[in-house]
C-alpha positions in Angstrom: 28.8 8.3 -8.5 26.7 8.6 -5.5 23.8 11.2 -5.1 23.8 13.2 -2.8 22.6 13.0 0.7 21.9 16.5 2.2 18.8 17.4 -0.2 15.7 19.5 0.8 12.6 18.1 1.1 11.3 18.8 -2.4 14.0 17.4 -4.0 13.7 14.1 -2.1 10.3 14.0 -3.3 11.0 15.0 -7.1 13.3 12.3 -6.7 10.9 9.4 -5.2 8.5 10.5 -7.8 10.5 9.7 -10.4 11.5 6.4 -9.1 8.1 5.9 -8.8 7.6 6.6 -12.5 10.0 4.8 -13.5 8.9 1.7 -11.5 5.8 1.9 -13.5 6.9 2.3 -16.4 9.1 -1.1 -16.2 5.4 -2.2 -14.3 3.3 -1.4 -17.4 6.1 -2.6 -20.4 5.9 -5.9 -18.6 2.2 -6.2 -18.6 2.2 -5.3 -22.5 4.5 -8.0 -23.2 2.4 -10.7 -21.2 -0.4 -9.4 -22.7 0.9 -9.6 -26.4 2.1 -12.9 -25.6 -0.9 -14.8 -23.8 -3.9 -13.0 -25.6 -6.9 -11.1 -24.8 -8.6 -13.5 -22.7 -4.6 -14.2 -20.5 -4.6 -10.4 -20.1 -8.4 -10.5 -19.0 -7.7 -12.6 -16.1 -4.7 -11.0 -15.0 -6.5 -7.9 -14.7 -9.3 -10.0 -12.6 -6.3 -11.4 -10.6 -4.8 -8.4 -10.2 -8.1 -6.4 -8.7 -8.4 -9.7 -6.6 -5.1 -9.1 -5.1 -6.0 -5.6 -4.3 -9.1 -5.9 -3.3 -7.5 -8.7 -0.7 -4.4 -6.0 0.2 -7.1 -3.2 0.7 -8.8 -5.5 3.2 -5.9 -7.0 5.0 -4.5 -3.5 5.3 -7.7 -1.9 6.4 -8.3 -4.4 8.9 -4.9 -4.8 10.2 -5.3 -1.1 11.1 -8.6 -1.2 12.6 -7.3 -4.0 15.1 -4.2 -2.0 16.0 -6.3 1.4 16.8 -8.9 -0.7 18.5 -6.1 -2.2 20.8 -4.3 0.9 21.2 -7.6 2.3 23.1 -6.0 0.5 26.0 -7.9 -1.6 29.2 -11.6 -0.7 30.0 -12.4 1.7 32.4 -12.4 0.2 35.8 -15.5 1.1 37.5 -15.1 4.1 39.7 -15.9 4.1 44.0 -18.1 6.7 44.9 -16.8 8.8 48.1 -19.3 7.5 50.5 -18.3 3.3 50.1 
C-alpha cells in the first residue's frame, strides 16, 4: 500500500510532522535506554556531547552560509572613468 502522491499542501505537512514525531519519539526512547543503562553521570556527558555537537553544527552551518552570501556579492566594483579621461 502506497500513499498517495497528489496531496495538498497541508496534508504534506501534517504528514512530515508526524514523521517528525515519530522520529523523536524513537530519538528520545533511545536516549532513556542509554541513560538507564550507563547512569547519571553516562547520561550527563551525552547531554554535554550532544550540546557540543550542536553548538559545532550551529557554527559550521552558520558559517558555511555567511561564506556563500559573502561570495555571491560577486567581483568588486571596477573603478569608474570619468567622461573627461
Amino acid at each position: 500500500m502506497r500513499l498517495p502522491e497528489d496531496i495538498t499542501p497541508g496534508a504534506a505537512a501534517r504528514r512530515s510532522l508526524l514523521a517528525d514525531f515519530l522520529i523523536a519519539l524513537v530519538i528520545a526512547l533511545v536516549a532513556i535506554q542509554l541513560a538507564a543503562g550507563i547512569g547519571v553521570v553516562g547520561f550527563a556527558a551525552l547531554l554535554v556531547l550532544l550540546g557540543l555537537l550542536l553548538w559545532i553544527g550551529i557554527e559550521a552551518a552558520l558559517r558555511r552560509g555567511f561564506l556563500r552570501r559573502r561570495n555571491r556579492g560577486g567581483s568588486p566594483p571596477s573603478p569608474s572613468r570619468s567622461p573627461g579621461t
